[in-house]
C-alpha positions as CSV (number, residue, x, y, z in Angstrom):
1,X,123.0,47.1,68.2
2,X,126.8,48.1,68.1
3,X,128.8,45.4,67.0
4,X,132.6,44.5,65.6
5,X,132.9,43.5,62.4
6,X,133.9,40.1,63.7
7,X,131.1,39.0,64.9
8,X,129.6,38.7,61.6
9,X,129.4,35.1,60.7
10,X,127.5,34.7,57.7
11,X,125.9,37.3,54.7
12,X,124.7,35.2,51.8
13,X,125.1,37.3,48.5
14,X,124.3,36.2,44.7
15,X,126.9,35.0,42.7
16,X,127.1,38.4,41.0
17,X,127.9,40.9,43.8
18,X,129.8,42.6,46.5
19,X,129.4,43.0,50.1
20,X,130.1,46.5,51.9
21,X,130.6,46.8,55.8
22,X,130.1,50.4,56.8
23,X,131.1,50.8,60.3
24,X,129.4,54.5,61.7
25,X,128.9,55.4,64.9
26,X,129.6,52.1,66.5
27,X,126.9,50.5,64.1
28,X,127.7,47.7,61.8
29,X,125.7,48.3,58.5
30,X,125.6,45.0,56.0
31,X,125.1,46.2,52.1
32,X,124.3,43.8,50.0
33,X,124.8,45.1,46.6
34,X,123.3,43.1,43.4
35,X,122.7,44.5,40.1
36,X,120.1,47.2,40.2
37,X,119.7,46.1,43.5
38,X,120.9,47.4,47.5
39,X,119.5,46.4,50.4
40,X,121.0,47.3,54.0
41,X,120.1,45.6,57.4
42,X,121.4,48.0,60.5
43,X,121.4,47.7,64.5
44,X,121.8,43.7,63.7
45,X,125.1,42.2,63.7
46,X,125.4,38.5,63.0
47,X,125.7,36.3,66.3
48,X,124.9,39.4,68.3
49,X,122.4,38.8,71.4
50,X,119.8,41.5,71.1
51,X,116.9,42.9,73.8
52,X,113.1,42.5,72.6
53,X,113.3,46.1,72.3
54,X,116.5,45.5,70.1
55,X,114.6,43.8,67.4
56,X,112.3,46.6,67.3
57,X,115.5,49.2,66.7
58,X,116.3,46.5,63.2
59,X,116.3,48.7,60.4
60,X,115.6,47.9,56.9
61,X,116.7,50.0,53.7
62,X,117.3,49.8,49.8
63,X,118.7,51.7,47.2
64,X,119.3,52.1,43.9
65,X,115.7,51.3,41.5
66,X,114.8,48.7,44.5
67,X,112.0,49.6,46.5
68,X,110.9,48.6,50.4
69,X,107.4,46.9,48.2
70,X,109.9,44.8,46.9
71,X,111.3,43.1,50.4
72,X,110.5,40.4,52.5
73,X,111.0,39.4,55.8
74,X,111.2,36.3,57.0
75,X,111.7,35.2,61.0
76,X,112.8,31.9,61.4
77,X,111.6,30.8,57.9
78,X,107.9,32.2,59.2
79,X,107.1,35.8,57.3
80,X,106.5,38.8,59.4
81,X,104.8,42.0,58.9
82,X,107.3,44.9,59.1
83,X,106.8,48.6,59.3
84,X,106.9,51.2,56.5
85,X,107.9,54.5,56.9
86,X,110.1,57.1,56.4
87,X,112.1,55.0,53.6
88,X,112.6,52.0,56.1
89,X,111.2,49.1,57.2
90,X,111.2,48.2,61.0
91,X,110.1,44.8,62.9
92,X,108.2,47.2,65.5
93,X,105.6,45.2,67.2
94,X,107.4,41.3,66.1
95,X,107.2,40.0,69.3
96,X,109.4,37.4,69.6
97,X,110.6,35.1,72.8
98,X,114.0,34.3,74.6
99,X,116.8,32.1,72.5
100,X,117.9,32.1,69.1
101,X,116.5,33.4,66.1
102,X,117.1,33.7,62.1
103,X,116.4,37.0,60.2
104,X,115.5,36.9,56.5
105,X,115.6,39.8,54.6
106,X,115.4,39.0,50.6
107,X,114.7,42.1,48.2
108,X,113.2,41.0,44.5
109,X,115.4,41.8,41.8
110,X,113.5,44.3,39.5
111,X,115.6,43.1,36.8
112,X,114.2,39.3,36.0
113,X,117.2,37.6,34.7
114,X,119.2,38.5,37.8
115,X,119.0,36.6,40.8
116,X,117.1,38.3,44.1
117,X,119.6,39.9,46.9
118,X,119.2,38.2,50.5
119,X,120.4,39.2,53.9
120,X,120.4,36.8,56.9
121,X,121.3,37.1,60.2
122,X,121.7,34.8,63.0
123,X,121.1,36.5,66.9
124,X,119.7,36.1,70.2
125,X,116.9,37.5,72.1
126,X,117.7,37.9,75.8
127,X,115.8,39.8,78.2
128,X,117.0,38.5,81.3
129,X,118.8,41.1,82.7
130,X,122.3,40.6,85.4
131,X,121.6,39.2,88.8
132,X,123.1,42.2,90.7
133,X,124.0,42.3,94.5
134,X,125.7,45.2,96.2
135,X,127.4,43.0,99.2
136,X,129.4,45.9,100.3
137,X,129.3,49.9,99.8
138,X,131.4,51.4,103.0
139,X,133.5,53.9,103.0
140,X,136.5,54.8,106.2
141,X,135.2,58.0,106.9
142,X,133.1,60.5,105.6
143,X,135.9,61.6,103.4
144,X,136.1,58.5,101.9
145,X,137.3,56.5,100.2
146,X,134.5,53.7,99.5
147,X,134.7,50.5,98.7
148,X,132.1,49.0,96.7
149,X,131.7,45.2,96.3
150,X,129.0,42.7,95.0
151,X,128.2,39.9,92.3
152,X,126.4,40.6,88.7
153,X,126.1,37.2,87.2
154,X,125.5,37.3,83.5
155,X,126.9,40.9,83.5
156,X,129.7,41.9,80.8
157,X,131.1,45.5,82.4
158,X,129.2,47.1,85.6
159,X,129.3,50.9,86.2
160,X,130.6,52.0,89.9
161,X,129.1,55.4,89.6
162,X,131.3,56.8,86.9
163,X,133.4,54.2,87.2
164,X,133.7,50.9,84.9
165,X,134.7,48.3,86.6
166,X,135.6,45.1,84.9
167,X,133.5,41.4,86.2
168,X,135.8,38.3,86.9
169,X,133.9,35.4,87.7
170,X,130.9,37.2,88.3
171,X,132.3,39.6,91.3
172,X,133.8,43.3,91.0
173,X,135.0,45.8,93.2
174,X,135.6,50.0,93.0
175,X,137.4,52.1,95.3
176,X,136.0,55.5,94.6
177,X,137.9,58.6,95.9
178,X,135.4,60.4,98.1
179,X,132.1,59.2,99.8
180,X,128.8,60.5,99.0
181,X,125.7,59.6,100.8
182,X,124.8,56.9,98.3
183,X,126.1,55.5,94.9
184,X,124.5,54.2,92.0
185,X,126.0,50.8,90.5
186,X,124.7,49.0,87.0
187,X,125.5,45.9,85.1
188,X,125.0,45.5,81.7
189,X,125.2,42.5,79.6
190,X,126.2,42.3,75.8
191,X,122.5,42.6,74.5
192,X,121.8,45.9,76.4
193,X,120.1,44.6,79.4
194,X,120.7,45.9,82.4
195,X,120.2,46.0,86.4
196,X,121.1,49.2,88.6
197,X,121.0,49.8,92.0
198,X,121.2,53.0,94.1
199,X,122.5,51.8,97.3
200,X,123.0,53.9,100.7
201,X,127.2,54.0,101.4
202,X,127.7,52.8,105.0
203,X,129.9,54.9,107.5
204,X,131.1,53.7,110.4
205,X,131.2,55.7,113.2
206,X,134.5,55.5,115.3
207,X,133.3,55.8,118.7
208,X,133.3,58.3,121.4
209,X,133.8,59.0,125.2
210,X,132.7,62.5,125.3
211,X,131.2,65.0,127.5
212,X,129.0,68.0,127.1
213,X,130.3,71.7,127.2
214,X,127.8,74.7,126.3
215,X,129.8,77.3,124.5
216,X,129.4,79.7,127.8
217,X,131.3,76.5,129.3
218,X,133.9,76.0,127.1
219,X,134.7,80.0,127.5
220,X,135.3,79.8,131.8
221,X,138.4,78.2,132.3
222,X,137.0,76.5,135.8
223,X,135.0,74.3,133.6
224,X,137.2,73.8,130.4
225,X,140.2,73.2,132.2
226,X,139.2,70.0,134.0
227,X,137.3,68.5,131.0
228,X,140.5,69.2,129.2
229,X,142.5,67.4,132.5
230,X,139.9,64.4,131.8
231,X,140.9,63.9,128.0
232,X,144.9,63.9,128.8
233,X,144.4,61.5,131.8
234,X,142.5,59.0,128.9
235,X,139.1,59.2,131.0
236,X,137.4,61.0,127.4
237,X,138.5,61.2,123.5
238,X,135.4,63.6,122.5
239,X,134.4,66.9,123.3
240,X,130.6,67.8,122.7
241,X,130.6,71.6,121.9
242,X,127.3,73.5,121.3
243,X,126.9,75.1,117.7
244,X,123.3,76.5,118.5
245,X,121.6,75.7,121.8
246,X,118.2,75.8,123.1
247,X,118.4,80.0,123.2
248,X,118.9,80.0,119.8
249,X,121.9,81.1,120.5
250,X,125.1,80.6,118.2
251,X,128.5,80.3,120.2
252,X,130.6,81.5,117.9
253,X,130.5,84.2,115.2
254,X,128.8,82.7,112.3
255,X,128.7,84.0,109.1
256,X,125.6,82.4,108.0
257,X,123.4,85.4,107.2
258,X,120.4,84.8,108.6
259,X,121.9,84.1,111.8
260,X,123.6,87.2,111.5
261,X,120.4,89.0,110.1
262,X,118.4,88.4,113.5
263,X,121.4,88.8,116.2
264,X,122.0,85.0,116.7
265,X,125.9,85.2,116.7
266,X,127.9,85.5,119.7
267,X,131.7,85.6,120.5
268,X,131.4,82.6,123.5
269,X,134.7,81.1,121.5
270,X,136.2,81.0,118.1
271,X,135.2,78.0,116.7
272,X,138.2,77.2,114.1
273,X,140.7,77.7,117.3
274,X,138.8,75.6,119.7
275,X,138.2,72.4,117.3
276,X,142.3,73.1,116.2
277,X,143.2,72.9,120.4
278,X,141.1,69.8,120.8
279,X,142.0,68.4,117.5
280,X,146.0,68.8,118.6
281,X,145.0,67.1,121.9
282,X,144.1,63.6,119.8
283,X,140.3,64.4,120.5
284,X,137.1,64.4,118.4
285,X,135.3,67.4,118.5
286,X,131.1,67.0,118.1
287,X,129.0,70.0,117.2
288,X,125.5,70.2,119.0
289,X,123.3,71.6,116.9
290,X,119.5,72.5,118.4
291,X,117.5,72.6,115.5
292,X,113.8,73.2,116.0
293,X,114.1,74.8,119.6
294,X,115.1,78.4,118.9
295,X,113.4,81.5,120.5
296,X,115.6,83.6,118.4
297,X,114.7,82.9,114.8
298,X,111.0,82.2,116.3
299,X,110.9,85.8,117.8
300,X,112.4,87.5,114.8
301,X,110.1,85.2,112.3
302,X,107.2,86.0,113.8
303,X,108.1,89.9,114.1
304,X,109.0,90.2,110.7
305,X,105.9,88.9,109.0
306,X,107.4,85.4,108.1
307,X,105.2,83.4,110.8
308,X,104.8,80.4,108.5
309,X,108.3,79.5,110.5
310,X,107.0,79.5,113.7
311,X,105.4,76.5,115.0
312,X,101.5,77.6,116.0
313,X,98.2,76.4,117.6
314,X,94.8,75.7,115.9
315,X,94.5,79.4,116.7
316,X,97.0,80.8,114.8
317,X,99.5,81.9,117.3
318,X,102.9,80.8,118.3
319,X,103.5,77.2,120.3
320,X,104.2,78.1,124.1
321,X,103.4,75.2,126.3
322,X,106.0,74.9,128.5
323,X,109.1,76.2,126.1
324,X,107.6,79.9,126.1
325,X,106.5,82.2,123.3
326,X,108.1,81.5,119.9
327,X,110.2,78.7,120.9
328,X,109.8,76.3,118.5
329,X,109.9,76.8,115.1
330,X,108.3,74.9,112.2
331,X,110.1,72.0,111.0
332,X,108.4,72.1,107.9
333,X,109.3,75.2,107.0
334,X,111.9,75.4,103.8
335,X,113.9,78.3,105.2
336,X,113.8,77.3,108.8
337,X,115.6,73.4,107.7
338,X,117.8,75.9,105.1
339,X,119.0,77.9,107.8
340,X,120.2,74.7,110.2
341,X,121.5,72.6,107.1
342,X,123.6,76.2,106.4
343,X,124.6,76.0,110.2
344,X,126.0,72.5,110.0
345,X,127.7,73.3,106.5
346,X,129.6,75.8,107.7
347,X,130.2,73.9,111.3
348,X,131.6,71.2,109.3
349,X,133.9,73.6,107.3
350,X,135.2,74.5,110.2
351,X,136.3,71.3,111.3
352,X,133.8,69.6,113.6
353,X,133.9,66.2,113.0
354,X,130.3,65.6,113.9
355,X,127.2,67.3,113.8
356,X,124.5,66.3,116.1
357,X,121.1,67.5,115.7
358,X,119.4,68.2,119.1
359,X,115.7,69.1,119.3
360,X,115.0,67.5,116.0
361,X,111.4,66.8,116.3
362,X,108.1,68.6,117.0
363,X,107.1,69.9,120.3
364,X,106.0,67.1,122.7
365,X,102.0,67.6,123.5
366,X,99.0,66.8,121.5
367,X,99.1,67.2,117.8
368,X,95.8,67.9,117.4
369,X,96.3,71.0,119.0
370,X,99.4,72.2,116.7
371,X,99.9,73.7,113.2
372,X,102.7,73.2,111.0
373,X,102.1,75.4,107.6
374,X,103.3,73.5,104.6
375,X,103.6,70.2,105.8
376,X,102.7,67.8,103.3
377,X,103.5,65.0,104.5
378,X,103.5,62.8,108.8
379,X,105.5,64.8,111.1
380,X,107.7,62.0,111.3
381,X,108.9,61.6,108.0
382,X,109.6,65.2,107.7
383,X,111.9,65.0,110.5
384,X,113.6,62.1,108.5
385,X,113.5,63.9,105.1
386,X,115.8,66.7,106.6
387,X,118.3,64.6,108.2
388,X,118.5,63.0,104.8
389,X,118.5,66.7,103.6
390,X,121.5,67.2,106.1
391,X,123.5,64.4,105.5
392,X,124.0,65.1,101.5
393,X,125.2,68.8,103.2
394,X,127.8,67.8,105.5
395,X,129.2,64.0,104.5
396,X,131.3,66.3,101.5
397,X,132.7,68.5,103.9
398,X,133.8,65.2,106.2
399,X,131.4,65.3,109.2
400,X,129.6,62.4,110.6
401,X,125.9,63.0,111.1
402,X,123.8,62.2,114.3
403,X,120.2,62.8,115.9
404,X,119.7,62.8,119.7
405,X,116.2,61.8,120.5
406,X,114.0,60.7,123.1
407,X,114.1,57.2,125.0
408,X,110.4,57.0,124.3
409,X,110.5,57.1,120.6
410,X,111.8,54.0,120.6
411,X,108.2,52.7,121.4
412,X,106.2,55.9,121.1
413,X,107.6,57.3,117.8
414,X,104.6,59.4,117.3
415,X,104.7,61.5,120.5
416,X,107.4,63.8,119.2
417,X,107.7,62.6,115.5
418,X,110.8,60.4,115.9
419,X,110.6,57.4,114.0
420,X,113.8,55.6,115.3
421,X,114.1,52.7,112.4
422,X,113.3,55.0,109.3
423,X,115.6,58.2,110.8
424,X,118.4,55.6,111.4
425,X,118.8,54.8,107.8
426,X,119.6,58.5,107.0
427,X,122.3,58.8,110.2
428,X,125.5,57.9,111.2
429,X,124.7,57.4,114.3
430,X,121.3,57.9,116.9
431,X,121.8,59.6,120.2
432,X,119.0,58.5,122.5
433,X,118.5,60.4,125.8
434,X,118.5,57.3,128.3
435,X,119.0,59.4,131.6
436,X,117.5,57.4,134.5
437,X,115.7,60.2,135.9
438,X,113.4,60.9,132.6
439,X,112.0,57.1,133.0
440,X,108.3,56.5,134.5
441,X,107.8,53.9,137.3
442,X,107.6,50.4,135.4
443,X,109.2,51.0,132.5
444,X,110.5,48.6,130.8
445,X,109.9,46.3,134.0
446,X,112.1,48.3,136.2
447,X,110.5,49.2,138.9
448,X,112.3,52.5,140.4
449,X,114.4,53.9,136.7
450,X,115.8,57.0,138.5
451,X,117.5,54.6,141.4
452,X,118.0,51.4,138.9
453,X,120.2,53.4,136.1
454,X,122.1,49.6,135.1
455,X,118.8,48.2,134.7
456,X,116.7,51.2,133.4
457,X,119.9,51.9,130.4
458,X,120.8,48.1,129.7
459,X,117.2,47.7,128.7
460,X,116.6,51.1,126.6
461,X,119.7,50.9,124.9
462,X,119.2,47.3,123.7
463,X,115.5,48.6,121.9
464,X,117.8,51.3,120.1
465,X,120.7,48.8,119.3
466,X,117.6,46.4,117.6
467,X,115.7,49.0,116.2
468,X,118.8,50.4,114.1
469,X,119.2,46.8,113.4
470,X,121.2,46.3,109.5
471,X,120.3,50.6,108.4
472,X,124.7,51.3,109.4
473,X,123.7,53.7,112.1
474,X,125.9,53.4,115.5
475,X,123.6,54.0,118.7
476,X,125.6,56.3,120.9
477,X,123.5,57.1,123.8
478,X,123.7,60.2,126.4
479,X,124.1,59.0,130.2
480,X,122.7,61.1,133.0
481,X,126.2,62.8,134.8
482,X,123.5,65.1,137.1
483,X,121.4,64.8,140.0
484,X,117.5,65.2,139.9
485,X,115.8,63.3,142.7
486,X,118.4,60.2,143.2
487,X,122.1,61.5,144.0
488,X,124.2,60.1,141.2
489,X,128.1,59.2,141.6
490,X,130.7,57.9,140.1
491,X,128.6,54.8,140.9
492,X,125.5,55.3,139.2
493,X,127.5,56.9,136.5
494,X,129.3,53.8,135.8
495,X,126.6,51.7,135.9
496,X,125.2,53.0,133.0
497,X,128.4,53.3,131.0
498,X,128.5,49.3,132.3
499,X,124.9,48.5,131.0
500,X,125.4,50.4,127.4
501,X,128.4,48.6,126.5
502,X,126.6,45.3,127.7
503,X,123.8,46.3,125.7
504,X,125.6,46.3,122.2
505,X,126.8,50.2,122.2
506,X,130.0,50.8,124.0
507,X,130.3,54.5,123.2
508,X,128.6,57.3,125.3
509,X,128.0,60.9,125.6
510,X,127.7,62.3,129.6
511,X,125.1,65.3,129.7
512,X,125.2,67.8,133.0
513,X,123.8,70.6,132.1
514,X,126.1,72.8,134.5
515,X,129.2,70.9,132.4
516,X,130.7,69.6,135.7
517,X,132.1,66.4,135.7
518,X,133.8,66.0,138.6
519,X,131.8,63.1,140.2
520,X,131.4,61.3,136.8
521,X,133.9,58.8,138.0
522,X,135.5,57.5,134.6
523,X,138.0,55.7,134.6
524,X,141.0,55.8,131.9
525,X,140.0,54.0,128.6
């Protein structure tokens, strides 16, 4: 056990003698040198508080014409048996409780009329680790920096990461510089105990009034222009552009290669311009990202050999249902989740400040009726493994992460592997799809959904806002700007934006699939 020389309180010697302190490595080595006789006591400083596994590291030599048959060992006046070996002796397997304790080494003098040459020491045996508690690891954006605070009782120095921080009072705090997805924290005490946490760093989400626009949209001026009329007049701050849709399709011209290896690219809009115009226009710009939906790497996986990427039936070909041939690809599979995480990187690089995942689930239908090759583990926590996966990607590069998913899961997680609770711990925020119209008769006690859109959202959204709960994920859900058996308005629209905020979520995202907005009715924030 490393310790300063003044800490050592008491060496008894014989008359005739002299004491050596060797300090090496940190290590305060006691000689105690008689006539004819050495002996040396290391990794046990006097007054020093020690671990059980600290006693064990006490070692025991002599020199000069003394041997180890010639020492004794004495614990708190009771002898003990100490290991030989090697030219040592160790107290490996002394077993001995919490509190203070006396050490008595005493080597015989092989010459008679000399007296014998003893070594004492005084320490304590702790083994009661800090009481550590992380009571705050946030950072202000994804870029950091984070702020991590807590309490380590009983701790002499805690590590912040890299960091050491000092303890006053039992509290500490550590800014660090940039924000990964979580940070380790430990706090020691002076015997070597110690208590360490890895604890998930928080990021708040900002909020959003956004809208929807495909990357076909966003390239005809008729629909840009009045989306880009709404976000001057106040009515938005967030544009929701698509990365990769439900064609497969990339808007802009990636240069991931894969995407570029099976013709996914196109030249809708330059990404880097389009985030720069929105950006100098004070909005947030929000990457859609479809992740397991995509005909084209289904198609061109399937065609090249590499089918393991293509989500199949019991027979062995490719998932249709109602999404057609190829359209869903395996979620399981290593290079399909590599080729979206690569996606997002290099959307993030570019400047989108979020990415959210779309489509990140398997195909609704019966499971027993699907095959997903190389799944190891339930659908559902695959599907949280790679947002975990995907947040670790982007946070570095300063993009928020999100997951839209269904307004079932919140109840029926199973049905398309979307555990809300467990994916909301690995998010920055969850998107659920709320729209009216996608709502059965009776759900959640509302009678008619698609004509009650207050009552059918107030409801949904409050299950998402409770099932996130204390995980640090914002719910942010989509609102139904579209038609599809009840004419929606500016009324109905505003009812729901009403009913989320009521709810506990006062952000939204608008979907119409034809990105026209012109009867959403929103009014300037």
């Amino acid at each position: 056990m490393s310790d300063s020389p003044r800490k050592l309180k008491r060496v008894l010697i014989p008359v005739v003698g002299f004491v050596v302190l060797l300090l090496v490595a940190g290590v305060v080595t006691t000689i105690v040198h008689g006539r004819g006789v050495g002996l040396a006591v290391a990794e046990l400083g006097d007054g020093t508080a020690v671990t059980p596994s600290g006693v064990e590291r006490v070692s025991i030599t002599t020199a000069e014409v003394s041997g180890l048959d010639r020492v004794t060992v004495h614990v708190d006046g009771q002898p003990v048996e100490a290991r030989r070996a090697d030219g040592r002796m160790t107290l490996t397997g002394v077993k001995l409780a919490e509190g203070r304790h006396t050490l008595s080494v005493r080597a015989a003098n092989p010459l008679p009329w000399m007296p014998d040459v003893e070594v004492q020491r005084e320490f304590t045996v702790d083994a009661t680790p800090p009481a550590l508690k992380v009571d705050v690891a946030e950072a202000e954006s994804p870029r950091g920096p984070v702020t991590v605070k807590g309490s380590a009782d009983g701790a002499d120095e805690v590590l912040v990461g890299d960091q050491r921080v000092p303890v006053r009072d039992g509290k500490f705090e550590a800014s660090l510089a940039s924000a990964a997805t979580s940070v380790r924290v430990e706090a020691s005490d002076a015997a070597g105990n110690a208590q360490r946490q890895d604890v998930a760093v928080k990021v708040t989400h900002p909020g959003m009034r956004g809208v929807h626009m495909s990357a076909a949209a966003w390239a005809t001026a008729s629909l840009r222009d009045p989306v880009l009329a709404m976000a001057r007049e106040g009515r938005i701050d967030t544009v929701q552009l698509d990365i990769k849709d439900e064609s497969g399709e990339i808007g802009y011209d990636s240069q991931v290669p894969l995407a570029r290896q099976i013709g996914a690219t196109r030249n809708y809009y330059d990404a880097r311009a389009a985030v720069q115009e929105l950006h100098g226009l004070g909005l947030r710009v929000v990457g859609r990202l479809v992740a397991f939906r995509d005909p084209v790497l289904g198609k061109a996986s399937w065609d090249s050999g590499a089918r393991d990427r293509v989500a199949q039936n019991t027979a062995g070909a490719p998932w249709s249902a109602h999404y057609g041939e190829y359209a869903f690809t395996n979620f399981a599979n290593p290079d399909v989740r590599a080729y979206n995480i690569a996606i997002a990187e290099e959307a993030a690089s570019l400047g989108f400040d979020d990415i959210l995942y779309d489509y990140v689930r398997r195909p609704d239908g019966p499971i027993g009726q699907m095959v997903f090759p190389g799944l190891t583990t339930s659908p559902e926590q695959s599907i949280v493994d790679f947002l975990k996966d995907n947040r670790a990607a982007v946070r570095p590069l300063g993009a928020y992460l999100g997951a839209s998913v269904f307004g079932i899961a919140a109840h029926s997680p199973v049905d398309v592997a979307q555990d809300i609770p467990a994916i909301s711990a690995h998010v920055d925020y969850v998107a659920p799809m709320v729209y009216p119209s996608h709502w059965g008769p009776g759900e959640y006690g509302v009678d008619n959904p698609n004509a009650q859109p207050y009552e059918i959202v107030r409801a949904s959204v409050a299950d998402f806002v409770r099932l996130t709960g204390d995980s640090g994920a914002t719910v942010i859900p989509w609102l139904q700007a579209f038609s599809l058996g009840h004419a929606y308005g500016p009324a109905e629209v505003q009812a729901q934006v009403r009913a989320t905020a009521e709810a506990g979520a006062p952000s939204f995202l608008l979907w119409n699939a034809a990105c026209a907005y012109g009867s959403a009715g929103l009014e300037p924030a």
